[in-house]
C-alpha positions in Angstrom: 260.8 147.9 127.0 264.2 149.4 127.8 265.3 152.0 125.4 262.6 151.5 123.1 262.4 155.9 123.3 265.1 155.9 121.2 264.2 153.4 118.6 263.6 156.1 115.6 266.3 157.7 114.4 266.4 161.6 114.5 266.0 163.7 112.0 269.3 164.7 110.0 268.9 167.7 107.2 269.2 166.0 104.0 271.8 168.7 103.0 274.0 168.7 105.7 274.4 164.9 104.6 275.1 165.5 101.6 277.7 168.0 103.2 278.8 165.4 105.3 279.5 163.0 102.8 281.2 165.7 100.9 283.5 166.0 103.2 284.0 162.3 104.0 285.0 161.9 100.4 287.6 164.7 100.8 289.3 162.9 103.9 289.3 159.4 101.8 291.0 161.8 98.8 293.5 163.3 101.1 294.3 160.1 102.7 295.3 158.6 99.0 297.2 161.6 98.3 299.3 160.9 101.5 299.4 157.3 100.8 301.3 158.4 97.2 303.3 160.6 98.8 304.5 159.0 101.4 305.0 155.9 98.9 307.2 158.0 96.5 309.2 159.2 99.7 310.1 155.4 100.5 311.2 154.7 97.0 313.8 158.1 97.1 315.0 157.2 100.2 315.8 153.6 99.5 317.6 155.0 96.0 319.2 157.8 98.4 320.5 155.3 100.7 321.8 153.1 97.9 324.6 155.4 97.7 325.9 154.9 100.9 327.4 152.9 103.2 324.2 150.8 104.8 324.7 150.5 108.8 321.8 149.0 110.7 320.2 152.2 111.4 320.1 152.9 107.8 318.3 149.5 107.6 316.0 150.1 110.3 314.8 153.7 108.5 314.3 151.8 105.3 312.7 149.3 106.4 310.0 151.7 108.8 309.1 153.8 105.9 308.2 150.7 104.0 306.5 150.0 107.1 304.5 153.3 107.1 303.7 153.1 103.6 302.3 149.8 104.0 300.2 151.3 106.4 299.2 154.4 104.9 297.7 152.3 101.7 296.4 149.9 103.9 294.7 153.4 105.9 293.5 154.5 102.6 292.1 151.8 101.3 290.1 151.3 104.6 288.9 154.7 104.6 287.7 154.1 101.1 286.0 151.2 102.0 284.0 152.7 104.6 282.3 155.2 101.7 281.2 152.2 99.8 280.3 150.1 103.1 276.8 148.7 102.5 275.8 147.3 106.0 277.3 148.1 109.9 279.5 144.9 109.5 281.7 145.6 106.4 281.8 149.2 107.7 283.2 147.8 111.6 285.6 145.7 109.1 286.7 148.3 107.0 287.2 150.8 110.4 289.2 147.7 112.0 291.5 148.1 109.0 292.0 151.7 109.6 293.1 150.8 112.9 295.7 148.3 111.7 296.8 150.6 108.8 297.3 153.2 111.6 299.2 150.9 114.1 301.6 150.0 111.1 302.4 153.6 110.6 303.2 153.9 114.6 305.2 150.8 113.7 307.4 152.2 110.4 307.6 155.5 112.3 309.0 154.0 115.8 311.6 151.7 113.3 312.4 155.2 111.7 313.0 156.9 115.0 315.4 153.9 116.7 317.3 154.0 112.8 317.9 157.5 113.6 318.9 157.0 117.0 321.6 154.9 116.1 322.8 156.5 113.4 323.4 159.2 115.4 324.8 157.2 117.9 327.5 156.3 115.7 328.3 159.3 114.7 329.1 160.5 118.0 326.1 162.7 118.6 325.3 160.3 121.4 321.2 159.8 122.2 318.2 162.4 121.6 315.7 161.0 123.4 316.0 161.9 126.7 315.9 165.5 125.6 313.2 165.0 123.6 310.9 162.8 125.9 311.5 163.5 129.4 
């Protein structure tokens, strides 16, 4: 039978599971401390903005660190989920969220980059990204 070698698993030292899952915990902790942080950063920013004059690249920032927030929770939770997952198909589901949670982030963060952009535009400063991306 092909690959039927392979069919027992090798042998993993109990402790450096334990360590591993240690450590697995730590990433889903730091991911929810980014999550907050990154939340509380959207919320200044919006109250920050409210005190000026909104243009569309203001709008566009706003709007992408909502975006990134979104997907840093949605990151978070994923990651999360993964600890608790009790068979190889709600962990695949819980990894395909990470994904999203990540691409939403790209998302928020492009939005915040093209707000920036413009705003600097206007303001005479004229566009940064072909020195910064040749």
């Amino acid at each position: 039978m092909k690959g039927s070698r392979n069919s027992k698993k090798p042998y993993i030292d109990p402790l450096l599971l334990e360590e591993k899952a240690g450590y697995e915990q730590q990433v889903a902790v730091a991911q929810w401390i980014q999550a907050f942080g990154v939340f509380y950063e959207a919320i200044y920013l919006s109250k920050l903005y409210s005190f000026t004059e909104e243009s569309g690249g203001d709008t566009k920032i706003i709007i992408g660190i909502w975006v990134q927030t979104l997907g840093q929770l949605v990151e978070a939770s994923a990651v999360s989920a993964q600890l608790t997952a009790l068979s190889d198909a709600a962990l695949l589901k819980a990894q395909q969220f990470a994904v999203s949670g990540d691409l939403l982030q790209s998302v928020g963060a492009g939005l915040q980059a093209i707000g920036g952009e413009e705003i600097l535009a206007a303001d005479g400063i004229g566009n940064v990204s072909p020195e910064i991306i040749p």
